[in-house]
N, CA, C and O atoms as CSV, one atom per row, in Angstrom:
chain,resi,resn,atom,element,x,y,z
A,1,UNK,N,N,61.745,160.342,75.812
A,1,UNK,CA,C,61.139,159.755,74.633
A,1,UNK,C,C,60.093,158.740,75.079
A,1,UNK,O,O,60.442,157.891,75.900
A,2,UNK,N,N,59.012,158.744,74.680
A,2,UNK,CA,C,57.632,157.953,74.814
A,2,UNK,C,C,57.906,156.805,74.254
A,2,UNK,O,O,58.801,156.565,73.443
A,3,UNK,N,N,56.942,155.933,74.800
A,3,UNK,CA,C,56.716,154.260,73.706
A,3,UNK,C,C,55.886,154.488,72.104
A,3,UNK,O,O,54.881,155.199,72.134
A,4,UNK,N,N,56.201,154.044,71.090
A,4,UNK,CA,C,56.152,154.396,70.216
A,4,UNK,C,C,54.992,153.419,70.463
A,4,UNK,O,O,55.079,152.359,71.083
A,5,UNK,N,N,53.212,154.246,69.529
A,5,UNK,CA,C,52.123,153.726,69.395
A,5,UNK,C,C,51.886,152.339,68.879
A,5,UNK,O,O,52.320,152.191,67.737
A,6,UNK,N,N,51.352,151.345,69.372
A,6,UNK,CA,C,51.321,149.914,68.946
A,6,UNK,C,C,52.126,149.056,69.394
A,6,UNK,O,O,51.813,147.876,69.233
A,7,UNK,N,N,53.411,149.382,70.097
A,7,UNK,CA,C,54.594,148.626,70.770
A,7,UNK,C,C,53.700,147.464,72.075
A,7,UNK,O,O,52.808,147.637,72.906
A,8,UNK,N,N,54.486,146.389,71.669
A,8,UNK,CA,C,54.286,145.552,73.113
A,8,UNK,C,C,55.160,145.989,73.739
A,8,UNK,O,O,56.253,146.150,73.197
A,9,UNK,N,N,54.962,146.320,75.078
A,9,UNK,CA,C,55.374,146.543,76.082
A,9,UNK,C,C,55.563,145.195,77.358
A,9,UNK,O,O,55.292,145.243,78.558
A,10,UNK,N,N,55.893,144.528,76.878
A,10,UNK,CA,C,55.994,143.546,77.469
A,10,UNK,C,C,56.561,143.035,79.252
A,10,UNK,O,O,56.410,142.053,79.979
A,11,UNK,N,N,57.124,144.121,79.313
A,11,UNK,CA,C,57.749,144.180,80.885
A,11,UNK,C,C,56.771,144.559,81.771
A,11,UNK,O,O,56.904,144.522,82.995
A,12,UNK,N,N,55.632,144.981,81.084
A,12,UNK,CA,C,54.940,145.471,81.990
A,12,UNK,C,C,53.595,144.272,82.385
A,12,UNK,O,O,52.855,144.474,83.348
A,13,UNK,N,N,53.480,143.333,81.695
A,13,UNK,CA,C,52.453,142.555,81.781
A,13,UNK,C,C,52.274,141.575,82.928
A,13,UNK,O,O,53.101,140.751,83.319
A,14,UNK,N,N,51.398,141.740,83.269
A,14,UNK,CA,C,50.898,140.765,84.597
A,14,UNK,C,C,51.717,139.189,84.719
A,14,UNK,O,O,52.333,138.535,85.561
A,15,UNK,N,N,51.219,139.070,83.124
A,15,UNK,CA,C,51.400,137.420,83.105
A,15,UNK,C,C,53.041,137.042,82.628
A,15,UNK,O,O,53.343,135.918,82.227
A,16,UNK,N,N,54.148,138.314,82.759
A,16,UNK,CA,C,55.334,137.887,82.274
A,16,UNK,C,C,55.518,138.373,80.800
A,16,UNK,O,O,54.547,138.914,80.271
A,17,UNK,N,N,56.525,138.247,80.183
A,17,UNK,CA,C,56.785,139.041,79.350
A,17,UNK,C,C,56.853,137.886,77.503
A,17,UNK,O,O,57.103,138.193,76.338
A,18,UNK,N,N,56.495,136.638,78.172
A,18,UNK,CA,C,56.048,135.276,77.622
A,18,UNK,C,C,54.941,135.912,76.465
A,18,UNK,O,O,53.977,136.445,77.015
A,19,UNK,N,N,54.917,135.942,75.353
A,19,UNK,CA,C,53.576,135.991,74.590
A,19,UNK,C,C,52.864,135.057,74.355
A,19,UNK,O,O,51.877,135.299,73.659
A,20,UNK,N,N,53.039,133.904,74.745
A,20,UNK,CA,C,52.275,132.660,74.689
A,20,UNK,C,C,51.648,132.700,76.361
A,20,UNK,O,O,50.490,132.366,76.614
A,21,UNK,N,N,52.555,133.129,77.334
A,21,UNK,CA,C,52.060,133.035,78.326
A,21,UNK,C,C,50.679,134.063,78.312
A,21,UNK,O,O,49.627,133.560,78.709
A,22,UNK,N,N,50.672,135.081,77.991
A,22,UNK,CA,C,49.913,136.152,77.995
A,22,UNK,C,C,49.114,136.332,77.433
A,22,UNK,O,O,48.494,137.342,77.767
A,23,UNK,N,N,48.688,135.730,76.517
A,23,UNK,CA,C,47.588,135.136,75.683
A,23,UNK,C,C,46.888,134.281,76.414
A,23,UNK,O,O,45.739,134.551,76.761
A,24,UNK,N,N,47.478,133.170,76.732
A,24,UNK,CA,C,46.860,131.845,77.735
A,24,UNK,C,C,46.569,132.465,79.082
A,24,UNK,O,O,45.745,131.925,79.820
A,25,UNK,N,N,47.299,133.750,79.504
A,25,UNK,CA,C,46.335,134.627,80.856
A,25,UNK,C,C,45.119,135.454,79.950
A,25,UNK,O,O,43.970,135.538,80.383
A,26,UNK,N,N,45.295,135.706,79.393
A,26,UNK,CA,C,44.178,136.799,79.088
A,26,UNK,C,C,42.616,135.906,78.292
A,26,UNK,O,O,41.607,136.561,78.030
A,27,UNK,N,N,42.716,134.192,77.980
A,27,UNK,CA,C,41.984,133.818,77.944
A,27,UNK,C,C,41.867,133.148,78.711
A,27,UNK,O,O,41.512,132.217,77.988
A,28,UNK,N,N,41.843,132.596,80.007
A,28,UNK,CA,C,42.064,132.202,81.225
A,28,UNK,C,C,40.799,133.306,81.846
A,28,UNK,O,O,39.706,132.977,82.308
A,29,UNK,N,N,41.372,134.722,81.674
A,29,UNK,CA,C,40.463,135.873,82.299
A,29,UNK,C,C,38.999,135.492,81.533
A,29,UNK,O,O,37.952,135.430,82.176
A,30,UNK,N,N,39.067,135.245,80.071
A,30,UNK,CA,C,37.676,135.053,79.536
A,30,UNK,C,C,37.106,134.154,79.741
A,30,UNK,O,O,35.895,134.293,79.912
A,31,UNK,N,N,37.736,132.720,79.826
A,31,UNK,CA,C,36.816,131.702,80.314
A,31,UNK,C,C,36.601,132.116,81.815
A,31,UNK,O,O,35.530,131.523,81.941
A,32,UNK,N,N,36.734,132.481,82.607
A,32,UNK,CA,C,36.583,133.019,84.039
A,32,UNK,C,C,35.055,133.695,83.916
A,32,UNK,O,O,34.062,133.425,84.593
A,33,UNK,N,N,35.219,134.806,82.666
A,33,UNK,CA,C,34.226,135.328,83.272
A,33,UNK,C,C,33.054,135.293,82.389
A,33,UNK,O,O,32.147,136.123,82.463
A,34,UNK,N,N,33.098,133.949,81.234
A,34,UNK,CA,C,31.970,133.268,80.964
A,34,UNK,C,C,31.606,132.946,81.849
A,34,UNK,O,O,30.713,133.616,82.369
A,35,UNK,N,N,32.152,131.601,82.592
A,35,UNK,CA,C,32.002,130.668,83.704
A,35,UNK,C,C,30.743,131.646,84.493
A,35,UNK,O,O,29.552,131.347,84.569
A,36,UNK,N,N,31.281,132.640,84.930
A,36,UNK,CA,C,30.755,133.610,86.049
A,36,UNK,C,C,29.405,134.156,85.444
A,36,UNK,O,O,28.411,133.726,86.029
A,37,UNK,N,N,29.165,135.017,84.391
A,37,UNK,CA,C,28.649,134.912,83.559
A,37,UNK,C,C,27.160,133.892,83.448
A,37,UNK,O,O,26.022,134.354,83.531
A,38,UNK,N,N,27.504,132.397,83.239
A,38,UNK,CA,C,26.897,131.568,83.115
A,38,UNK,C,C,26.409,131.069,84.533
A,38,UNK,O,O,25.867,129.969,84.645
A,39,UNK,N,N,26.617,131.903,85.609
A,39,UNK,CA,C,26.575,131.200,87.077
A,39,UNK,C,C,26.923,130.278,87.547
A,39,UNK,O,O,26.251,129.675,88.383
A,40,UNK,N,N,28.814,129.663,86.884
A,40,UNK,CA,C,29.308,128.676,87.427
A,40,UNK,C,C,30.573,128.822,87.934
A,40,UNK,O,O,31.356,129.412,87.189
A,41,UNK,N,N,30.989,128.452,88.982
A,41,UNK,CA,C,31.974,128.879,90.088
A,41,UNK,C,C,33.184,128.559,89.176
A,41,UNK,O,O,33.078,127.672,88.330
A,42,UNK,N,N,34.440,129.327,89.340
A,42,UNK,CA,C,35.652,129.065,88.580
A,42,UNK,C,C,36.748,129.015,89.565
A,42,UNK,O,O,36.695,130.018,90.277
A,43,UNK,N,N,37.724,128.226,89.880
A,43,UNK,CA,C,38.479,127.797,91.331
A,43,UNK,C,C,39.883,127.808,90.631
A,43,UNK,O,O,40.853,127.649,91.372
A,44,UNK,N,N,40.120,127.993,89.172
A,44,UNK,CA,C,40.836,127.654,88.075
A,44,UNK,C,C,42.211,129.317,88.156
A,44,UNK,O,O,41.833,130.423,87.771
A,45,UNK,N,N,43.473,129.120,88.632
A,45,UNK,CA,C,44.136,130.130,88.656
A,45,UNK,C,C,44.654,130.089,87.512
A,45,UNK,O,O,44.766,129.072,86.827
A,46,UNK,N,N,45.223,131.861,87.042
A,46,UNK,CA,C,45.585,132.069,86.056
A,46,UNK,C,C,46.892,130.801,85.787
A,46,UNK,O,O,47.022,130.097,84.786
A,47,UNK,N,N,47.781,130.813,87.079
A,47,UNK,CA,C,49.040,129.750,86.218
A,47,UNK,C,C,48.353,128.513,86.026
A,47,UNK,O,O,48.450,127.917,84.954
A,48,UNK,N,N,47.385,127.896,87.366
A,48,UNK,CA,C,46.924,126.548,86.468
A,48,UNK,C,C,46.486,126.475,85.202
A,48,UNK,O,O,46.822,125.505,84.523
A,49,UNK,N,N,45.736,127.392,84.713
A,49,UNK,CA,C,44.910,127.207,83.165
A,49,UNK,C,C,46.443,127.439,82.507
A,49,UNK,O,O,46.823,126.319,82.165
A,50,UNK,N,N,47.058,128.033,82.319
A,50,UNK,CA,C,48.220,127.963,81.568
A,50,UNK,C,C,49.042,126.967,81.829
A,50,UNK,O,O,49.897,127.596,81.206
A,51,UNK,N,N,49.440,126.288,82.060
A,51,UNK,CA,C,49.882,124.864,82.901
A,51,UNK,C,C,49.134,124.090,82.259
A,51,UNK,O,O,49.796,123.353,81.529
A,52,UNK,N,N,47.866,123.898,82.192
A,52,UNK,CA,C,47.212,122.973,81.361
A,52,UNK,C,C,47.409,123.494,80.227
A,52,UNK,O,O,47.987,122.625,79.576
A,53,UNK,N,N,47.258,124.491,79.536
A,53,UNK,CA,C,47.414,124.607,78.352
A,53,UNK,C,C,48.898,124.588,77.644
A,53,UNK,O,O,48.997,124.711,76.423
A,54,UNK,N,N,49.702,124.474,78.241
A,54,UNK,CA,C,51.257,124.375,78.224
A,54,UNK,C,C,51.794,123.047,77.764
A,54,UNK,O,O,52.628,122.854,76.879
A,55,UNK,N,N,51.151,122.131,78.546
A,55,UNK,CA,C,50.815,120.800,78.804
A,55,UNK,C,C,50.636,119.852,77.702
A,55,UNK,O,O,49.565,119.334,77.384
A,56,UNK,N,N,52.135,119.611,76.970
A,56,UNK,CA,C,52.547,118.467,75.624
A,56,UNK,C,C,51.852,119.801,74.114
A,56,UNK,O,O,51.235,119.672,73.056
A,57,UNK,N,N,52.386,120.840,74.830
A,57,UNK,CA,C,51.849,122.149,73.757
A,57,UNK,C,C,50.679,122.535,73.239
A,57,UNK,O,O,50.438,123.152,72.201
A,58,UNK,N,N,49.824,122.016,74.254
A,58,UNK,CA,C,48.004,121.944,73.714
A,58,UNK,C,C,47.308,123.101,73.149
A,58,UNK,O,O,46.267,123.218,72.503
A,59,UNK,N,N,48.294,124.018,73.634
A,59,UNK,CA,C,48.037,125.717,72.970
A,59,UNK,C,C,47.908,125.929,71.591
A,59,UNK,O,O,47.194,126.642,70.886
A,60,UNK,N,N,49.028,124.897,71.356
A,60,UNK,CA,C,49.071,125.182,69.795
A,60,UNK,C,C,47.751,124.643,68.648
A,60,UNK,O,O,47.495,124.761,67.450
A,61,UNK,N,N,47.272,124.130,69.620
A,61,UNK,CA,C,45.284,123.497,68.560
A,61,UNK,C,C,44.318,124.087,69.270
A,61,UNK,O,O,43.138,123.824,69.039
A,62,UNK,N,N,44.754,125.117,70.397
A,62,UNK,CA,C,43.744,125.476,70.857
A,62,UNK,C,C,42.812,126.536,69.993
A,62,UNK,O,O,43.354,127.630,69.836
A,63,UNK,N,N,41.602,126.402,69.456
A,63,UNK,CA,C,40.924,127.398,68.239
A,63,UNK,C,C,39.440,127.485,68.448
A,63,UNK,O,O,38.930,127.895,69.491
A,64,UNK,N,N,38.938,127.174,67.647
A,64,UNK,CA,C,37.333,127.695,67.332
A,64,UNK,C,C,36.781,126.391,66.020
A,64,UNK,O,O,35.652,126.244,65.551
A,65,UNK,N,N,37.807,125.761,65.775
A,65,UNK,CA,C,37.593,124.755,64.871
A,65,UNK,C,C,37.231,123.299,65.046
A,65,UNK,O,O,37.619,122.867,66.131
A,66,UNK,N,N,36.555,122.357,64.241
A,66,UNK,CA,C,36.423,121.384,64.919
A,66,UNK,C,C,37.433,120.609,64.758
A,66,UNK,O,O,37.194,119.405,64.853
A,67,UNK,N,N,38.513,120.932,64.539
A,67,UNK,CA,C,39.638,119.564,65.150
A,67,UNK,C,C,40.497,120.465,66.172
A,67,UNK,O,O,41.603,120.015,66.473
A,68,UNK,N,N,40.179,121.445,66.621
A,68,UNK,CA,C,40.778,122.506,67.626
A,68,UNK,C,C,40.467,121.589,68.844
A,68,UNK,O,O,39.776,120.572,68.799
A,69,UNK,N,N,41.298,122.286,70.317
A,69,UNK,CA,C,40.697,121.699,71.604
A,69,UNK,C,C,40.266,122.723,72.193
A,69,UNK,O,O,40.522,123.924,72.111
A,70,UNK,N,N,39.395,121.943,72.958
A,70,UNK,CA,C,38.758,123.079,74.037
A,70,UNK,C,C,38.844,122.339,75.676
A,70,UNK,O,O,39.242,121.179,75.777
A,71,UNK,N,N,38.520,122.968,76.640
A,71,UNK,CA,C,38.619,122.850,77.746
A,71,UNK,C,C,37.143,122.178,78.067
A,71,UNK,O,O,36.538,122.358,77.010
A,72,UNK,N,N,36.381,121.597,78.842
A,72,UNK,CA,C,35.345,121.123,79.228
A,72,UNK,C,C,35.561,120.599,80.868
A,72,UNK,O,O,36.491,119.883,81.237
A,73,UNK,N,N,34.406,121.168,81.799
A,73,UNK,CA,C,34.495,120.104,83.157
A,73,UNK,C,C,34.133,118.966,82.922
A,73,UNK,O,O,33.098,118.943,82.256
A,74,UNK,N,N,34.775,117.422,83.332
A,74,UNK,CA,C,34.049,116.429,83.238
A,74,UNK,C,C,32.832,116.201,84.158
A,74,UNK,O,O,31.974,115.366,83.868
A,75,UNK,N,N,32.777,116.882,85.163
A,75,UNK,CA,C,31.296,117.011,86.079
A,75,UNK,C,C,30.778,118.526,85.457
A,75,UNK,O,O,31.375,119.586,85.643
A,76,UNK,N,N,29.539,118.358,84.688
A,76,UNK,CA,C,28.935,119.561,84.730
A,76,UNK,C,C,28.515,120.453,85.637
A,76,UNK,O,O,28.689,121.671,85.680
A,77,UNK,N,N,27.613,119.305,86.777
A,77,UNK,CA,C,27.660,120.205,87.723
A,77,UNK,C,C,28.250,120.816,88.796
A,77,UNK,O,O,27.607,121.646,89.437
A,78,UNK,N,N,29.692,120.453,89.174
A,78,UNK,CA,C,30.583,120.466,89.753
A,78,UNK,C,C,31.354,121.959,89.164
A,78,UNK,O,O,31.166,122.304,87.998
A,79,UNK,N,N,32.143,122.700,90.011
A,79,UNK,CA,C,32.737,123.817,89.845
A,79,UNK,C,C,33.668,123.579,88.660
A,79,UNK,O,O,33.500,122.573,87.970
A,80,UNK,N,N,34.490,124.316,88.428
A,80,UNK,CA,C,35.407,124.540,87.650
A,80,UNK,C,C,36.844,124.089,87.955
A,80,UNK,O,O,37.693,124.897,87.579
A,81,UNK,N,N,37.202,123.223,88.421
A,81,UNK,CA,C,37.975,122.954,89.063
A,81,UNK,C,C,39.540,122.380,88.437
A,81,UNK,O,O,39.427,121.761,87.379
A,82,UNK,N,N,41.135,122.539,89.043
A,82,UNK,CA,C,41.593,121.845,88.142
A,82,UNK,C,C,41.216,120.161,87.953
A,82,UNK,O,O,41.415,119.590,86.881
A,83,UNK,N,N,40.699,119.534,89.041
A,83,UNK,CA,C,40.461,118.114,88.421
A,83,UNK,C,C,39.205,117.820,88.512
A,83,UNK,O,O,38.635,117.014,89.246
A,84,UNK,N,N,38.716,118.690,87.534
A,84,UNK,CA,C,37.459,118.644,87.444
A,84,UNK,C,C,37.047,119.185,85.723
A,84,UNK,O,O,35.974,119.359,85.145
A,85,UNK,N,N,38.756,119.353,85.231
A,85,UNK,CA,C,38.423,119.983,83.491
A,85,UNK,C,C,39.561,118.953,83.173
A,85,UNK,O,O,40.458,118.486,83.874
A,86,UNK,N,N,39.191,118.761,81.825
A,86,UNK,CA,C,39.732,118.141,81.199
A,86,UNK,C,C,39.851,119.032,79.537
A,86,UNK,O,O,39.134,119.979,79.214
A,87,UNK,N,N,40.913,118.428,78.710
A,87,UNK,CA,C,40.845,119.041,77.007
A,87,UNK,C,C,40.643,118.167,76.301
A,87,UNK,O,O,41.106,117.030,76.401
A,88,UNK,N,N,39.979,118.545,75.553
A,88,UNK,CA,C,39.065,117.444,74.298
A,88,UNK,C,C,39.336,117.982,73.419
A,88,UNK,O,O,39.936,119.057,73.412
A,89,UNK,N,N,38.768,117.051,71.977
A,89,UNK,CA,C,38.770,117.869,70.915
A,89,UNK,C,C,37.322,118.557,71.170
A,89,UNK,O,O,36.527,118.326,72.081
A,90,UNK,N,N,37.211,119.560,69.987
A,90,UNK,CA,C,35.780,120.208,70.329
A,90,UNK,C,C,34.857,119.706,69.563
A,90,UNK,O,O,33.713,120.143,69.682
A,91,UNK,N,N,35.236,118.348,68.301
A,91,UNK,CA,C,34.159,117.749,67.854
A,91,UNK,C,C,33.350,117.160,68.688
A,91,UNK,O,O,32.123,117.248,68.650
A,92,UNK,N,N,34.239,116.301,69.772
A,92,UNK,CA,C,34.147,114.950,70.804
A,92,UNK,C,C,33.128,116.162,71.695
A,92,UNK,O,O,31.942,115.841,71.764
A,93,UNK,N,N,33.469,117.337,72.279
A,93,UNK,CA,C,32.299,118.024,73.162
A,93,UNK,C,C,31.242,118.166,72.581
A,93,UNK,O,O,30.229,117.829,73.193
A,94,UNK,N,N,31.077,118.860,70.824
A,94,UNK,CA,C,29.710,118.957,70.194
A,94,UNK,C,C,28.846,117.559,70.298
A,94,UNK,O,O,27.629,117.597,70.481
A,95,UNK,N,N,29.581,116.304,70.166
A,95,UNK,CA,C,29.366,115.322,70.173
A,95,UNK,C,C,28.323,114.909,71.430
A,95,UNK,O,O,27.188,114.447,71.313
A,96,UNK,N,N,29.089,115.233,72.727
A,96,UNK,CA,C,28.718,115.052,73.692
A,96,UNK,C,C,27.515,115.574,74.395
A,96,UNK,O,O,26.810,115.220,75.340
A,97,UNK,N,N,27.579,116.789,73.351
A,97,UNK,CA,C,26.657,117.813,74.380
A,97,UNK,C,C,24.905,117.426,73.787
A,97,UNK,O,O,23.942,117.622,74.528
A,98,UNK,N,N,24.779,116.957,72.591
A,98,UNK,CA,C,24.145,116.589,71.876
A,98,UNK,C,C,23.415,115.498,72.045
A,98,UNK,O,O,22.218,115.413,71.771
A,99,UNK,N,N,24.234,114.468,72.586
A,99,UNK,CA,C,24.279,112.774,73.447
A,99,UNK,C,C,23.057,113.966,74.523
A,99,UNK,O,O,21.842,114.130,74.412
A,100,UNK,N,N,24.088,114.604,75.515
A,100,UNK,CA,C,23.236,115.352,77.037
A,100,UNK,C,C,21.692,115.792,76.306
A,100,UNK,O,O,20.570,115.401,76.626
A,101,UNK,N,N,21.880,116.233,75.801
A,101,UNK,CA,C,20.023,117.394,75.388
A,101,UNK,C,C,19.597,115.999,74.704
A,101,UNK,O,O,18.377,115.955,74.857
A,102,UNK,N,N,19.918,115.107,74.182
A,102,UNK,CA,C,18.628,114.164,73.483
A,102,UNK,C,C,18.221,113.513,74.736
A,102,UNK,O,O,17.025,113.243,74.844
A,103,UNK,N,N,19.089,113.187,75.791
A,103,UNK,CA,C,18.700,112.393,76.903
A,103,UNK,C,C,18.340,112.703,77.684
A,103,UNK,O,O,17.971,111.866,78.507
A,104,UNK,N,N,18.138,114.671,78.089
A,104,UNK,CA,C,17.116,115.306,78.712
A,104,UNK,C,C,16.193,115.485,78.240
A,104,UNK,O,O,15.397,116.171,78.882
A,105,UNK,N,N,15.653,114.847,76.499
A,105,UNK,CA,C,14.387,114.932,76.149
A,105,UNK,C,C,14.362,116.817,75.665
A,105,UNK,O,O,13.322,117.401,75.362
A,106,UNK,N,N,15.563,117.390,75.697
A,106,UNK,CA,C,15.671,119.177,74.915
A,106,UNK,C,C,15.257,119.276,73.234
A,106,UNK,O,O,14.441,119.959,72.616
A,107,UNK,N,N,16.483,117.991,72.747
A,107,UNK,CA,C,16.112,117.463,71.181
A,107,UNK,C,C,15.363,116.735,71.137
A,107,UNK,O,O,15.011,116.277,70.050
């Protein structure tokens, strides 16, 4: 008898059979390969990014919204590093990034 169509299969997953874990790997893989993408080095392993995101349950606001968090390096130009990212809210980054381009004279 086959796996019935749509089933998680969960034993079989890289990141453990965790659905919170496996989510937090499989966007781990996407910020990776923005980063890469964008031509910036990523040093960031799948358990560390989950570890941070684990971290007093930060997963649970992690979104697309502005009182959501997001991940940010505090050195831009510096790799991707674990002590080299920090989680913010993502107003405080729009905030920030905005502060950066008026003071490169972009805005």
């Amino acid at each position: 008898m086959g796996v019935k169509k749509g089933t998680l299969r969960r034993d079989q997953w890289i990141s453990g059979p965790d659905l919170v874990d496996h989510r937090l790997f499989n966007d781990c893989q996407r910020s990776r390969a923005q980063a890469w993408f964008r031509g910036e080095e990523w040093f960031i392993t799948e358990q560390e990014y989950i570890a941070i995101w684990r971290q007093d349950d930060r997963y649970l606001r992690k979104g697309r919204t502005r009182e959501s968090l997001c991940m940010i390096r505090k050195d831009p130009e510096l790799a991707w590093t674990i002590d080299n990212v920090e989680i913010i809210p993502r107003i405080e980054h729009f905030r920030n990034a905005v502060l950066i381009r008026k003071l490169q004279g972009i805005i």
